[in-house]
SELOKOL-196436 format. One line per field, with one value per residue (C-alpha): z, x, y. Coordinates in Angstrom, 1 decimal, always signed. Layout:
c3 = (Z	...)
c1 = (X	...)
c2 = (Y	...)
// end
This chain:
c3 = (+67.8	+65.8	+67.5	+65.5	+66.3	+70.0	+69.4	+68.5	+71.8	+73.5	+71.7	+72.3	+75.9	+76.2	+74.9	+76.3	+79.6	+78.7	+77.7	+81.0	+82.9	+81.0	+82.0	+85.1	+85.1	+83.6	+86.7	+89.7	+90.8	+91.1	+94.4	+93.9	+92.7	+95.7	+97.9	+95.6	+96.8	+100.8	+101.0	+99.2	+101.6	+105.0	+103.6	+102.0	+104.3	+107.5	+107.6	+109.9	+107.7	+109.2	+108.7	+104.6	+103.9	+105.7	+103.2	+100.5	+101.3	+101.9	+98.6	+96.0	+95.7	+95.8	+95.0	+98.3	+96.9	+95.8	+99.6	+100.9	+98.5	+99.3	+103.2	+103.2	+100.9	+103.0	+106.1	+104.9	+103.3	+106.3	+108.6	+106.7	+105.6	+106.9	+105.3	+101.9	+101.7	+102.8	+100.2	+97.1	+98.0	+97.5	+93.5	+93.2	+91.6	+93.9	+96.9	+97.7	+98.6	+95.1	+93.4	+93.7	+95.8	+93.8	+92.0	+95.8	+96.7	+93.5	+93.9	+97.8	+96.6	+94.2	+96.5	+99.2	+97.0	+96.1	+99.4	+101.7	+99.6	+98.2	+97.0	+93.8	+91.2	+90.7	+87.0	+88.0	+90.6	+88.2	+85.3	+87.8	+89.2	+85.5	+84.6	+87.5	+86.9	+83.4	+84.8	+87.3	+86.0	+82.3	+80.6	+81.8	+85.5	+84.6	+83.0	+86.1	+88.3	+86.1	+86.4	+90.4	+90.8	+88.7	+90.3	+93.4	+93.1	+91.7	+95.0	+97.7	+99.2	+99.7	+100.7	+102.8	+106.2	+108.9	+111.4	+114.3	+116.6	+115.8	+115.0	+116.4	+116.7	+113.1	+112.3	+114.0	+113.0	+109.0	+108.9	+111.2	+110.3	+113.1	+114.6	+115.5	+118.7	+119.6	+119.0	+121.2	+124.0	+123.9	+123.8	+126.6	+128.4	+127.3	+126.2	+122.1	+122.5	+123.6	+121.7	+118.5	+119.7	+120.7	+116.9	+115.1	+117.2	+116.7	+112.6	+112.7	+111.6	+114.7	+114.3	+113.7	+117.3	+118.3	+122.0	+121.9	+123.8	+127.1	+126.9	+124.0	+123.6	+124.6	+122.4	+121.5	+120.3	+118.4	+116.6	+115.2	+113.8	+112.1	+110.7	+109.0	+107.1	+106.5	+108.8	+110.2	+114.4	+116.7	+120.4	+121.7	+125.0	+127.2	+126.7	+127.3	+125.6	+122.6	+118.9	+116.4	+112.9	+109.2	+106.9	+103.5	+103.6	+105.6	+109.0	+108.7	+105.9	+108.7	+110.0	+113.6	+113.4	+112.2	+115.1	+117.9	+118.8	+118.8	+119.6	+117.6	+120.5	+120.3	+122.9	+125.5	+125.4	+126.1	+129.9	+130.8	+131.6	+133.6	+136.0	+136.9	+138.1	+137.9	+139.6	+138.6	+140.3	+140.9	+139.8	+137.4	+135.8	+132.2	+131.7	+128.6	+127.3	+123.6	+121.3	+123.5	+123.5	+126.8	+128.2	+126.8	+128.0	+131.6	+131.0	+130.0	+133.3	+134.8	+133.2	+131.8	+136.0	+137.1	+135.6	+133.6	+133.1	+129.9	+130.0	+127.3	+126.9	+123.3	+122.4	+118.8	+120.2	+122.7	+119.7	+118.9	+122.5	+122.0	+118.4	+120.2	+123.2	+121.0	+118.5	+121.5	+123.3	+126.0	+128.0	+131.1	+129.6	+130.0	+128.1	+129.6	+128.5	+131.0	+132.0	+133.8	+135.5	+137.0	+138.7	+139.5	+143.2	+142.6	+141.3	+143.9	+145.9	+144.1	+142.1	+143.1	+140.2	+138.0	+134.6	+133.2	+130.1	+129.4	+126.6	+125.7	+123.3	+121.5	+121.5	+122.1	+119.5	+116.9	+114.8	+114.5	+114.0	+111.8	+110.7	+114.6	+114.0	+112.2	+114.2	+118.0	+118.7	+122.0	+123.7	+123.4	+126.3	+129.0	+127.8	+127.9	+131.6	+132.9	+131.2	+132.7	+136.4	+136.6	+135.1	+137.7	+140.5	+139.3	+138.7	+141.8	+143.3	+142.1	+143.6	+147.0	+150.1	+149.7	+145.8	+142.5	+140.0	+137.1	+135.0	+131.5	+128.9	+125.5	+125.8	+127.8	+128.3	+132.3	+132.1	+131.2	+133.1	+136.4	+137.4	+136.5	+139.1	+141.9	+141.6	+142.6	+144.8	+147.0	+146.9	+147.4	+150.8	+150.7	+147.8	+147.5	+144.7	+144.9	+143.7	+139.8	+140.0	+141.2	+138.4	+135.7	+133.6	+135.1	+132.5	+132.9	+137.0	+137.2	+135.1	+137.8	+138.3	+141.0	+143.2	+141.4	+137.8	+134.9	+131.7	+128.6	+125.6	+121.8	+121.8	+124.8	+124.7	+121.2	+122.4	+121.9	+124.7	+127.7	+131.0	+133.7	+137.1	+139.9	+142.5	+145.6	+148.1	+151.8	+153.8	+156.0)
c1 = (+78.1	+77.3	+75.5	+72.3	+72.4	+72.3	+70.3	+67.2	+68.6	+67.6	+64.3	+63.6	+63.9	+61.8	+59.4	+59.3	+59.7	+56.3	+54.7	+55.3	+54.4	+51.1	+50.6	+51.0	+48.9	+46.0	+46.6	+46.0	+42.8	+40.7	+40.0	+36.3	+37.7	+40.1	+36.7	+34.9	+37.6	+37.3	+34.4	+33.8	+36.4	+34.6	+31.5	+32.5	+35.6	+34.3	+37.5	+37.4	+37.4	+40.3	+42.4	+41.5	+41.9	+45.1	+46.0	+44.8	+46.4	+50.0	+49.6	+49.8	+50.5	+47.6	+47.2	+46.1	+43.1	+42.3	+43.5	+41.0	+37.7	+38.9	+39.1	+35.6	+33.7	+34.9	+34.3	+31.1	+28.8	+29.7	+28.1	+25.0	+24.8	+21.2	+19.8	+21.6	+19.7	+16.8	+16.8	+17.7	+15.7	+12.8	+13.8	+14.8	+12.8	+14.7	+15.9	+19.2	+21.1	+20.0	+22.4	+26.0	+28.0	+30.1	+26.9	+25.5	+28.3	+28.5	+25.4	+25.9	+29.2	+27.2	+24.1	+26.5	+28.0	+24.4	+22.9	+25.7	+29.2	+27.8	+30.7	+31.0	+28.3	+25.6	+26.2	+29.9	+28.8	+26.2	+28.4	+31.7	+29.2	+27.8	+31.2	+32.0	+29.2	+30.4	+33.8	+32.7	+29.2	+28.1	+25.9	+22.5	+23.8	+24.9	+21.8	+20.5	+22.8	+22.1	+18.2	+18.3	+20.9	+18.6	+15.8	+17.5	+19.2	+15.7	+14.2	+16.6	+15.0	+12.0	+12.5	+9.4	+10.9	+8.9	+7.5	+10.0	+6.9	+4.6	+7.3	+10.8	+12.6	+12.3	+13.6	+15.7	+17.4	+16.7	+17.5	+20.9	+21.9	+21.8	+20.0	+17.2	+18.2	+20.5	+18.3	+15.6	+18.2	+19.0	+15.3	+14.3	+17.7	+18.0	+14.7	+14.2	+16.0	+19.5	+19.1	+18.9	+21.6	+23.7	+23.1	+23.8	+27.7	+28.5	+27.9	+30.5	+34.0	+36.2	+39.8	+42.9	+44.6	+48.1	+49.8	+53.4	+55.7	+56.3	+59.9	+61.1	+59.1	+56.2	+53.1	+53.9	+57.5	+55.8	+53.7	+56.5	+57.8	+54.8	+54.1	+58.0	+56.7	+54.0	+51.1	+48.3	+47.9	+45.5	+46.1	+43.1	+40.9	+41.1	+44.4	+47.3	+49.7	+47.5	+47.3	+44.6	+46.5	+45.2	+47.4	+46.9	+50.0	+50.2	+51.7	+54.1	+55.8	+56.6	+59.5	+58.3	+55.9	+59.7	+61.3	+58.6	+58.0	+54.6	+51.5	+48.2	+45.8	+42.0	+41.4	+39.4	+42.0	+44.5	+43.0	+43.3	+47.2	+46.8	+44.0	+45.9	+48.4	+51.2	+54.7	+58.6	+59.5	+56.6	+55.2	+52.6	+50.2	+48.5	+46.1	+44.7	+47.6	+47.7	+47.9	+50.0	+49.2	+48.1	+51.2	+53.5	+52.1	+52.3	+56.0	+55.8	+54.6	+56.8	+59.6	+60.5	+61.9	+60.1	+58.4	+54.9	+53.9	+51.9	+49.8	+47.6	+45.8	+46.9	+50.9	+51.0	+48.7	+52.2	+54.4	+52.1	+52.7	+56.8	+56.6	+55.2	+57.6	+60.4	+59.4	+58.6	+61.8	+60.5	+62.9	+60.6	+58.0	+57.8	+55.3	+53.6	+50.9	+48.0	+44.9	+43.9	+41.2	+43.3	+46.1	+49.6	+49.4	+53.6	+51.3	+49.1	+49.2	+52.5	+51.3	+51.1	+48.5	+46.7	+44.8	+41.9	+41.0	+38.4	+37.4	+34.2	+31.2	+32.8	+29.9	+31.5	+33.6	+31.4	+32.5	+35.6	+34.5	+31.1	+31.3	+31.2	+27.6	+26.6	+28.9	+27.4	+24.4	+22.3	+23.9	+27.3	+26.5	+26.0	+28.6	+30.9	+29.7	+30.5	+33.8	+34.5	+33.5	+35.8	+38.5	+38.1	+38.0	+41.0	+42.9	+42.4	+43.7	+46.6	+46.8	+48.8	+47.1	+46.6	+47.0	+45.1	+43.1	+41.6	+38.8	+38.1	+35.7	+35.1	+31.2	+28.4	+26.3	+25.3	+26.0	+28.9	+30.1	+28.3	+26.8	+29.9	+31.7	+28.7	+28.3	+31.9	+32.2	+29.3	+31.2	+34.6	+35.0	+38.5	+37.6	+36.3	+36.3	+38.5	+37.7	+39.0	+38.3	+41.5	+42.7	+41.0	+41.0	+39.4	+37.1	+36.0	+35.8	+32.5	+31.7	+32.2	+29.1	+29.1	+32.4	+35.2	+33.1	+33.0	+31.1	+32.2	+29.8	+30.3	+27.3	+28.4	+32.3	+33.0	+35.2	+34.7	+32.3	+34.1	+33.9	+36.1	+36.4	+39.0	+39.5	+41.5	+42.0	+42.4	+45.5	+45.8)
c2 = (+105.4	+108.4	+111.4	+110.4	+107.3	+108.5	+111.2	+108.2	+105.9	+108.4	+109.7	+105.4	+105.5	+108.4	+107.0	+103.8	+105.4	+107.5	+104.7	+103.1	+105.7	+106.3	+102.4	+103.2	+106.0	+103.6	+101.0	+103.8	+103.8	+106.7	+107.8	+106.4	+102.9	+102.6	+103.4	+100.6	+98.3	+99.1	+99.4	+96.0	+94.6	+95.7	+94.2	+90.6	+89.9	+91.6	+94.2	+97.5	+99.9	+102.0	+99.0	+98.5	+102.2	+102.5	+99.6	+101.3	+104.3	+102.9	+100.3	+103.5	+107.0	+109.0	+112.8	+115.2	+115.6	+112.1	+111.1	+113.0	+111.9	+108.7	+108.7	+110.8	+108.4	+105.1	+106.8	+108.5	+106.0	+103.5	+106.3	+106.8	+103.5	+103.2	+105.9	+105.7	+101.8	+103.4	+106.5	+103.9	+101.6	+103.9	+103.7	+100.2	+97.6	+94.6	+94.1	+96.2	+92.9	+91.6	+93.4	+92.6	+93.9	+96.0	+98.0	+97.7	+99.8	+102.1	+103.2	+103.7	+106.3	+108.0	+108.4	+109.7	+112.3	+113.4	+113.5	+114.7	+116.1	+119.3	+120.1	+117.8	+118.5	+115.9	+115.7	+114.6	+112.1	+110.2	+110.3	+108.5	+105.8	+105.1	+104.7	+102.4	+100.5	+99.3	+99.1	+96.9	+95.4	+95.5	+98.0	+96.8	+97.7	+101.1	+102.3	+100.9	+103.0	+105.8	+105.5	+105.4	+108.1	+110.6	+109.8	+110.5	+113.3	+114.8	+114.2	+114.3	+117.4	+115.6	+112.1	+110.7	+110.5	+108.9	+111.9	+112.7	+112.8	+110.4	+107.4	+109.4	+106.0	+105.5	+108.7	+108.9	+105.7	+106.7	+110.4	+110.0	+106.4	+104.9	+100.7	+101.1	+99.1	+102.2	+104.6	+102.5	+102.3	+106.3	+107.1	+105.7	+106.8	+110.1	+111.4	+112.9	+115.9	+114.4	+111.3	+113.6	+115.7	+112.6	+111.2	+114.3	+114.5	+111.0	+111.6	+114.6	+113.9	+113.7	+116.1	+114.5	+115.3	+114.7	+115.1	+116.3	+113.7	+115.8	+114.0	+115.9	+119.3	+120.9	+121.6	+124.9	+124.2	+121.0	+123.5	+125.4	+122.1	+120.9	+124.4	+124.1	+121.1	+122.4	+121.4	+123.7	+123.5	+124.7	+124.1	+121.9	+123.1	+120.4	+118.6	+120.5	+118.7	+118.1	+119.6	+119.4	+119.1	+119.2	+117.5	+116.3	+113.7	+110.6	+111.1	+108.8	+111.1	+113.8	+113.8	+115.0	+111.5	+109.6	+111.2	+110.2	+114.1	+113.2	+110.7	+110.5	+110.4	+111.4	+114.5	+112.4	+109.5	+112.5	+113.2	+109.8	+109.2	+112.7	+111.8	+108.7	+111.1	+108.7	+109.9	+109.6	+105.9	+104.4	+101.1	+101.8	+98.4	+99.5	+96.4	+96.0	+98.7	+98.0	+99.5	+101.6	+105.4	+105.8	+103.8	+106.0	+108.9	+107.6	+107.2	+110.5	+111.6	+109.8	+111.4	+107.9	+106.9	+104.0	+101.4	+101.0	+97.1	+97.1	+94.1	+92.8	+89.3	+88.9	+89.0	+90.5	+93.2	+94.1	+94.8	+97.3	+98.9	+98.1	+99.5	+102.8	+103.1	+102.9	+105.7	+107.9	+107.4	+105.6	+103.1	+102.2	+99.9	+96.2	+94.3	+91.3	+88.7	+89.1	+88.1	+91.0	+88.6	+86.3	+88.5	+86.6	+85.9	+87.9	+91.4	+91.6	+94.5	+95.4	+99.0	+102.2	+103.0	+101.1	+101.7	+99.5	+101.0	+98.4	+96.8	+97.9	+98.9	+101.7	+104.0	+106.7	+106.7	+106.1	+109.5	+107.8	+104.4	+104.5	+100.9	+100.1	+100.7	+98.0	+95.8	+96.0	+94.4	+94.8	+91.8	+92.9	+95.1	+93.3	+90.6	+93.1	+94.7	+91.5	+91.3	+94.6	+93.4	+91.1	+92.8	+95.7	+92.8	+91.3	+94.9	+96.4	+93.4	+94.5	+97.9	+98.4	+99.5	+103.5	+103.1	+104.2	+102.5	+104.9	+103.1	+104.3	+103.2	+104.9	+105.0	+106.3	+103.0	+102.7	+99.4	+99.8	+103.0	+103.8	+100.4	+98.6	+100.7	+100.2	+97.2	+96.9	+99.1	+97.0	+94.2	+95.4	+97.1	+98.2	+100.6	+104.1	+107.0	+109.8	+113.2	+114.0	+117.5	+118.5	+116.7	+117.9	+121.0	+123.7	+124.0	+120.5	+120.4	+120.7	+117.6	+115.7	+115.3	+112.2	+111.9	+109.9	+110.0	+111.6	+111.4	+113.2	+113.8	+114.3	+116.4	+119.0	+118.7	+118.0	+114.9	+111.3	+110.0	+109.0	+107.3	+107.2	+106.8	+107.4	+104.4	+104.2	+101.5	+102.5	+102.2	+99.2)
// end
């Protein structure tokens, strides 16, 4: 083949390579597309939304940049649903849920954008939706999209919010996002002030916090890993083991994540394992374990001698736990399908500690979990307090005589946290609380504000809300 001849091979492939890439380039979605799609997903099919965007995230490659928009519009307009339905619905001409459900959502990103992410210019954020809209509707939509996003971002200052003291449950529930039912629950629980407060730390983004697997390193010397590829640290208040990280990759990328050097853990969640106070070669039961980051870090404090039980009632949920223990090194935890209500006559009295992180409401995670929200309803509550009861009755049975059972909950419902633990306590005669105090970081001792209790608060901790309680059963 003559050079020529090679020379124009060559110039061919080039080409055709550019072409395909310029193909490709036309198939990625933009970062408000990929949104489009999840949050279309959560709405028709009924999907979390941490679930879908994880999906999204790991289908295609997404810039840093295009990461984040995307993770802050998903998250974002399911938080302030309410009051972005509310504020468009002031300039529509239908019903919102007239409109299908892909302009439905456009015009929820494009409000969102307008009302609460400064940082991209209004012009920008109409003209993308418009654009969207004929993507994904025809032009007759998009001039309608255009229209209400105008109008909008014209009066967003000055939306017509109901008072805060003649109606505060409506405005609460419109200006914050929030049921109404909730915000009638906190009102008459907490009084104005601290509902408001409460409503204003549940719509704040949560940190992404990691706890350094005791097993391998220490916090600090995790830091100096993370910082060599790259990641920014800062040591969190509470937790001792735990990091708060910004990243702009996915964490399975990292080679400290590949490695197991670490555990993605919220801060709250992080004081659990500790205040347990499990020791090296004891028998330790996690019910309700999965997916599994509380389990390994009892194995941690164990120094991975012993043996920790993780039990759960639903089998695929245990690989999750399995998957964990094996990344973090772990070699002392045996999964086991349980009903944690009906304890084998062969587990009773057999543990030295117990934890019953229960299932529960989730309202105390809702900075994490915004869709959650819209999910709960008010009889989930006490459906789920009796739930609890009887899986406290039928953990403690398996606690030896002198043992520990810690109960945690991620919420801050009574009925979920305090009167779940009296009510079992009358009834239960063998069991008493035990002081967490000595357990806890000084600068959280005196939260213990009832023996054996405490309650954390997104509003005065800046941790997900919390419940948990310290148990003991007397010697024979």
């Amino acid at each position: 083949m003559s050079r020529h001849r090679v020379e124009y091979a060559d110039k061919g492939r080039v080409a055709q390579a550019s072409s395909l890439q310029k193909q490709k380039e036309k198939e990625r979605l933009s970062a408000r597309d990929a949104a489009l799609l999840v949050l279309r997903e959560v709405e028709l099919q009924d999907a979390y939304v941490n679930l879908a965007l994880n999906r999204m995230l790991g289908s295609m490659a997404f810039s840093s940049n295009e990461r984040a928009l995307l993770t802050e519009l998903a998250y974002g307009v399911l938080q302030r649903l309410n009051t972005l339905d509310w504020a468009l619905s002031l300039y529509l001409d239908r019903p919102l849920p007239k409109l299908t459900p892909w302009i439905r959502n456009i015009l929820r990103i494009g409000a969102y954008q307008l009302c609460y992410l400064r940082r991209i210019p209004p012009p920008a954020a109409v003209d993308e939706a418009v654009k969207q809209a004929h993507r994904y509707g025809h032009h007759g939509v998009a001039s309608l999209v255009n229209a209400i996003l105008r109008k909008l971002e014209k009066t967003k200052e000055k939306l017509p919010w109901p008072s805060r003291r003649r109606s505060p449950e409506l405005y609460l529930s419109l200006y914050y996002s929030y049921p109404q039912w909730m915000i009638h629950r906190w009102l008459a629980e907490f009084g104005l002030k601290e509902t408001e407060a409460l409503c204003a730390a549940g719509n704040e983004p949560a940190p992404l916090t990691v706890r350094a697997n005791s097993l391998r390193l220490n916090r600090h010397e995790l830091a100096e890993k993370l910082k060599y590829e790259g990641v920014e640290t800062l040591e969190l208040p509470f937790a001792g083991a735990g990091l708060q990280i910004k990243i702009n990759r996915r964490l399975e990328e990292l080679e400290c994540f590949q490695r197991g050097l670490f555990q993605v853990q919220g801060e709250a969640s992080m004081l659990v394992a500790p205040l347990l106070n499990p020791q090296p070669g004891e028998m330790v039961l996690d019910l309700c374990s999965a997916p599994g980051g509380k389990t390994v870090h009892l194995a941690e404090l164990m120094q991975n001698r012993g043996t920790v039980i993780a039990a759960d009632l639903h089998p695929h949920r245990l690989k999750l736990v399995e998957a964990t223990a094996r990344r973090q090194g772990v070699g002392i935890i045996f999964t086991e399908k349980l009903d944690g209500r009906h304890m084998p006559a062969e587990k009773q009295g057999c543990f030295h500690r117990v934890l019953l992180d229960v299932p529960c409401s989730g309202l105390g995670v809702l900075r994490r979990k915004g869709d959650l929200k819209w999910r709960r309803q008010p009889e989930d509550i006490p459906a789920l307090a009796h739930l609890q009861h009887e899986l406290l009755r039928g953990a403690f049975t398996a606690v030896r005589p002198g043992g520990v059972l810690l109960y945690s909950a991620c919420t801050f419902e009574p009925e979920e946290t305090t009167e779940v633990i009296k009510k079992f306590l009358n009834r239960e005669p063998s069991a008493y609380l035990s002081f967490l105090s000595p357990l806890l970081p000084p600068s959280l001792s005196k939260e213990e504000k009832a023996e054996g209790m405490l309650q954390l608060w997104p509003q005065h901790h800046d941790l997900d809300g919390f419940f948990i309680a310290r148990i003991r059963k007397k010697d024979r």
